[in-house]
N, C-alpha and C positions, 0 to 999 in steps of 0.2 A: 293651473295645469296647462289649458290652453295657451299660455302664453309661455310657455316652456321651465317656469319656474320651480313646478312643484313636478314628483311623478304622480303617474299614472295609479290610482289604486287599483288591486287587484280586479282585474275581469272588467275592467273600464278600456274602453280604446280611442284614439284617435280620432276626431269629428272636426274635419275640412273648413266647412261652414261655421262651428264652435271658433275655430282658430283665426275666421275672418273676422268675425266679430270682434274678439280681442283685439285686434289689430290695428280694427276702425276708432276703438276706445282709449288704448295704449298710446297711441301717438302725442297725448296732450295730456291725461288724465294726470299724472304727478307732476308734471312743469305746472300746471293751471294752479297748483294748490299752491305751489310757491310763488306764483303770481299773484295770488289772491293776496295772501302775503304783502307781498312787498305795495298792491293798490292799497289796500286797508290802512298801513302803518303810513300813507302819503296823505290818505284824508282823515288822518288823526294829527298828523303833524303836520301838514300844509294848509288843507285846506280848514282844521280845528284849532292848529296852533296849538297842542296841546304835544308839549315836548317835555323831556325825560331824561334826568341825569343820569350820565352810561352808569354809576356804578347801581343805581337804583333799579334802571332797563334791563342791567344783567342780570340782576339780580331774579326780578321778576321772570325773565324767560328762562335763567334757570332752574328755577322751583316749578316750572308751567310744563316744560319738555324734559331737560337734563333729568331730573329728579324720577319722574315719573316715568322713561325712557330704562331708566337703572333699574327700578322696581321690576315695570313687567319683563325686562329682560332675564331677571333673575327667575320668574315666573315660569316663565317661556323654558327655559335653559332646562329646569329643573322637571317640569312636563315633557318634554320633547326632543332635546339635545345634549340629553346628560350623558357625560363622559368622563367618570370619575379618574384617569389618570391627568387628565387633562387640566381639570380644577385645578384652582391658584393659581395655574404658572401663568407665565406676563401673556404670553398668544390670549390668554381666555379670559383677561383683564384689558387686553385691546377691542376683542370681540363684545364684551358686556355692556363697554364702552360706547360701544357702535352702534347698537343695537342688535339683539337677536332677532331674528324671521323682519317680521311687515317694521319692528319696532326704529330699525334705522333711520326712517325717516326724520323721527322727532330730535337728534343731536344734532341733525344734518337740517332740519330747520332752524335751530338755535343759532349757529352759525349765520344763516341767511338775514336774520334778525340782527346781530351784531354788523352786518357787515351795512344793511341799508341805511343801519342807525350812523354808520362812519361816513356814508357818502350823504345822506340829508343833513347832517352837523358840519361837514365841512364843503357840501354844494361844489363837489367835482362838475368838470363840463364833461357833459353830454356826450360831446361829439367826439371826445376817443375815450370815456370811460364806457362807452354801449360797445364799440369795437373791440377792446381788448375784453370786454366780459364775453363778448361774443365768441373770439378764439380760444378764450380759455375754458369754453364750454363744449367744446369737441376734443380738448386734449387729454387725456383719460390720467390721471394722475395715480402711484402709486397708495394702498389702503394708509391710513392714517387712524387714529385714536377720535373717538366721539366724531367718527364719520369725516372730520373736515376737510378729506380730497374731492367729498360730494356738493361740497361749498361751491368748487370753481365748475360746477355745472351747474346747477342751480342759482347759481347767485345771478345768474345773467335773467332766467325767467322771475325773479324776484326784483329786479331794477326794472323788467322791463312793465312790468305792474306797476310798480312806483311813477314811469314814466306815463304810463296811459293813465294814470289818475291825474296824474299834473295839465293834461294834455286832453282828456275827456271831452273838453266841448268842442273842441275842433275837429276830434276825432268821428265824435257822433255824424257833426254836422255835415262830414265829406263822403263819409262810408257806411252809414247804418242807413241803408238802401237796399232792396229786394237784388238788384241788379247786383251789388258788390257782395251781398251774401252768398246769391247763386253763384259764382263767379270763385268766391272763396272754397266754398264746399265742395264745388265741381274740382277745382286743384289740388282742395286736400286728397281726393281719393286718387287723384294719380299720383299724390307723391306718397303715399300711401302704397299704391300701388308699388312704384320705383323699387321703395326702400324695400318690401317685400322680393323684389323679383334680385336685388343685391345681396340680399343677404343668403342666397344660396349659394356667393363666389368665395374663395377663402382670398383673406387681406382686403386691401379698399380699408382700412378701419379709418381712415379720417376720412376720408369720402363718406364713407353710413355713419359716421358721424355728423357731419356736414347734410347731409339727408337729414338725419332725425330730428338735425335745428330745425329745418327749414317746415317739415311735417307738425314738429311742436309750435311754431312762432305761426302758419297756417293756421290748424288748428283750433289754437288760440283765438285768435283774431275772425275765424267764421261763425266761432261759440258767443262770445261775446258780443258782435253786433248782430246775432239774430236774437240772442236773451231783451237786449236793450230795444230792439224796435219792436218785440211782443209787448215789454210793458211799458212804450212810448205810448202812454194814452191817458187821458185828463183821470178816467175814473177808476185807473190800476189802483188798487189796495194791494198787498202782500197777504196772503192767507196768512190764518194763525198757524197751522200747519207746519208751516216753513220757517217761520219764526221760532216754532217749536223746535224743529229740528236742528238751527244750531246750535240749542241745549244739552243735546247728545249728540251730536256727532264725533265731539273728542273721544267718546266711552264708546261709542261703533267702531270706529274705527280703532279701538286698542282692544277690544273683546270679538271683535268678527273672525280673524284668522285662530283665536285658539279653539273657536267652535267648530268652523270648518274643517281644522286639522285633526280635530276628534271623532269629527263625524267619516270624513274619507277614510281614515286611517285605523283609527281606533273600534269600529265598530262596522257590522255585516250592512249597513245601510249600502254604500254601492253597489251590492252583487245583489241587494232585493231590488233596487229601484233598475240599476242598468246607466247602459251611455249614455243616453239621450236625456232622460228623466233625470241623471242626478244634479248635473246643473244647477236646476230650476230650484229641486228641492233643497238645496242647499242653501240659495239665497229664501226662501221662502222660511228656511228655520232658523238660518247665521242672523238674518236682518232682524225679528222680531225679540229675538233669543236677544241682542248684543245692545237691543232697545230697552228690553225687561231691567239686564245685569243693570246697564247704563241707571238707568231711573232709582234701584234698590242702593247703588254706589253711592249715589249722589244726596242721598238720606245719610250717610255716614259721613262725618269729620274728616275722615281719613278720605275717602272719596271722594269728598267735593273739594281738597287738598289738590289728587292725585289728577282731577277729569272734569272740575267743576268749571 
């Protein structure tokens, strides 16, 4: 809502503060995940050596996102976007494709997956395949089928994951310092800032593009070495907690947005709770609610298929 994606429910309005918030969050929050991405798949195959025949890799990421992406799209579609003139024809076989609502991301991951697997198997350099991902990640590309114009933005925070996992001990040892932390965070918020105060001119689109890199690649990099010198310490253990949690986070994040959109939309809860209140109470029932489904899913065949 705050971030301008969704409307307004009824008798809900506008909250200033609500809208900075997003903004301070938005900057990095879906580049990170395809960073993560592309770091993970670099210490599974670099530093584990543990590599993967493309048609076996495809395969596997197919059945993981493509598959599961189709399903709830059709889910989603049939809740919340149904349009029955519309059905069958090619537009809404592009759209399906794509994902419906939050669900685009996962085609548009698959892709990013194919694409790291091409540059670790054939070990491009560095020093113009980071430059060219980098320009082709401010250039907005016409929609395409299973998301793949979202590849040439993406693909660039998903190598550059790749590249800090290769690069890890160096990186640690220069920059995860109180001094380059503060230093990083203090800039994210004025470019944060920047891009905020652009976005209320019409045109500039590669310039707020060009911004957005710089606020995500920012971002990125102040999260990162302050996570890493919290647990720079002989007797850090991982909670089970958190170990826990990446058991269900694929089923959070595919069951969060159908709760949310039932609870603002579908039902009088924002006119009892109000502006302020509904927020809060929405993560306090989307998150425990899409933990529940996740856990119940995951007891089924088909479940631990779809989210497992």
């Amino acid at each position: 809502m705050y971030a301008g994606g969704w409307p307004f429910p009824d008798g809900i309005e506008h909250v200033q503060l609500y809208s900075a918030g997003v903004k301070l969050i938005t900057g990095f929050r879906i580049e990170m995940i395809a960073l993560v991405s592309g770091y993970v798949f670099a210490y599974q195959s670099v530093k584990l050596n543990k590599k993967y025949d493309f048609w076996i890799f495809l395969k596997k990421k197919f059945n993981r996102l493509v598959i599961p992406g189709l399903i709830f799209s059709l889910v989603y579609y049939f809740c919340f976007q149904f349009n029955k003139p519309a059905l069958g024809s090619f537009r809404w076989f592009v759209e399906l494709s794509s994902g419906f609502g939050h669900l685009w991301f996962l085609p548009m991951l698959f892709w990013c997956f194919l694409a790291i697997w091409i540059i670790d198997r054939y070990s491009f350099p560095s020093k113009w395949l980071f430059p060219i991902l980098a320009i082709l990640s401010v250039v907005k590309f016409p929609d395409l089928p299973l998301r793949f114009s979202k590849v040439f933005h993406f693909a660039f925070y998903c190598y550059l994951g790749y590249l800090m996992q290769l690069y890890k001990n160096e990186l640690l040892e220069r920059y995860a310092h109180v001094k380059y932390i503060v230093v990083l965070w203090m800039s994210y918020l004025l470019l944060v800032w920047c891009s905020a105060w652009l976005a209320d001119f019409e045109g500039y689109t590669i310039l707020k593009n060009i911004l957005s890199l710089l606020v995500a690649c920012n971002g990125i990099f102040a999260m990162y070495f302050l996570v890493c010198k919290c647990i720079d310490k002989a007797d850090f253990v991982l909670k089970d907690w958190v170990i826990g949690a990446s058991s269900v986070c694929y089923g959070v994040y595919v069951y969060h947005q159908f709760i949310l959109w039932c609870l603002y939309y579908h039902t009088p809860v924002p006119q009892m709770l109000g502006t302020y209140i509904l927020p809060w109470c929405g993560l306090g029932i989307a998150l425990p609610l899409s933990i529940l489904l996740t856990k119940l899913s995951l007891r089924t065949k088909i479940g631990r298929f779809l989210i497992g």
